[in-house]
C-alpha positions in Angstrom: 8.5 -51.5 15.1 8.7 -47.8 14.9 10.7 -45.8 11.5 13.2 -43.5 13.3 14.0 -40.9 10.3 17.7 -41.0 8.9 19.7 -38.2 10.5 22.4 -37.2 8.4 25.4 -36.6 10.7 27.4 -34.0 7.7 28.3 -31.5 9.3 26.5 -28.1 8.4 29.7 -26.0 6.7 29.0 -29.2 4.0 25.1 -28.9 4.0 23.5 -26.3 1.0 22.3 -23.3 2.6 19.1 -21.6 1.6 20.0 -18.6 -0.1 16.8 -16.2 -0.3 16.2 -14.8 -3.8 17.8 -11.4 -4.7 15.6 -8.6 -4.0 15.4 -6.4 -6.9 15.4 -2.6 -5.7 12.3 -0.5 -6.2 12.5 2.3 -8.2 11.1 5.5 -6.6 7.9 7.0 -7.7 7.4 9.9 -9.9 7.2 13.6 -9.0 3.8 13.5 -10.5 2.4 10.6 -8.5 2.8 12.9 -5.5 0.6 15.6 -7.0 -2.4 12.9 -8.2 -2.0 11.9 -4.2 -2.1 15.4 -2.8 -5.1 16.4 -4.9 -7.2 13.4 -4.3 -7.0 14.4 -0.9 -7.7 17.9 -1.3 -10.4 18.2 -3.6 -11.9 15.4 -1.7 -11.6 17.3 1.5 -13.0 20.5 -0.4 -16.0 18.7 -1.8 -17.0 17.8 1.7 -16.6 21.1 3.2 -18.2 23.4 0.5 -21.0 20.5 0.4 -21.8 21.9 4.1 -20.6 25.0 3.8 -23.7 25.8 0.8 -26.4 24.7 3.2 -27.4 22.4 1.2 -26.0 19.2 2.4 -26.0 16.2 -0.3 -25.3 12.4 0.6 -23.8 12.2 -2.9 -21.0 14.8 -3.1 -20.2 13.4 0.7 -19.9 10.1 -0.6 -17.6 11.4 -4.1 -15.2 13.4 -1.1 -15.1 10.5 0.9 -14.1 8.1 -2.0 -11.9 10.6 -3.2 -10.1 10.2 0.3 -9.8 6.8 0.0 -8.2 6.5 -3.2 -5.6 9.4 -2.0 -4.7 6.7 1.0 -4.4 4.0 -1.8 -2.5 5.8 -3.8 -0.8 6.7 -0.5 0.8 3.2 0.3 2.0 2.5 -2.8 4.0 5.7 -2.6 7.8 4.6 -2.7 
């Protein structure tokens, strides 16, 4: 004998809805968060040019621009 599942046969205006929590608004970031963003980026991109601009190419200020980059597009996406 096979179970054949109850089916309720209310119809749906009586059955309870799923209501989705209520989102709270975020709250915009500050006018200062834009600057740390902007100059992440730029004294990242600056580290790497004058790096090859002195001759003297170093792995190590190329790898310091490059991080700096990257934590500029971090900061980046959580930009509101």
């Amino acid at each position: 004998m096979r179970y054949i599942p109850h089916v309720s046969q209310e119809p749906q205006a009586k059955r309870s809805r799923y209501t989705p929590p209520s989102s709270r608004k975020a709250l915009p970031s500050p006018r200062w968060y834009v600057g740390i963003v902007l100059g992440c980026f730029v004294v990242g991109v600056a580290i790497i040019i004058g790096n090859y601009v002195s001759g003297d190419a170093n792995n190590l200020l190329l790898i310091i621009g490059l991080i700096l980059i990257l934590v500029g597009f971090l900061l980046a996406m959580r930009l509101r």
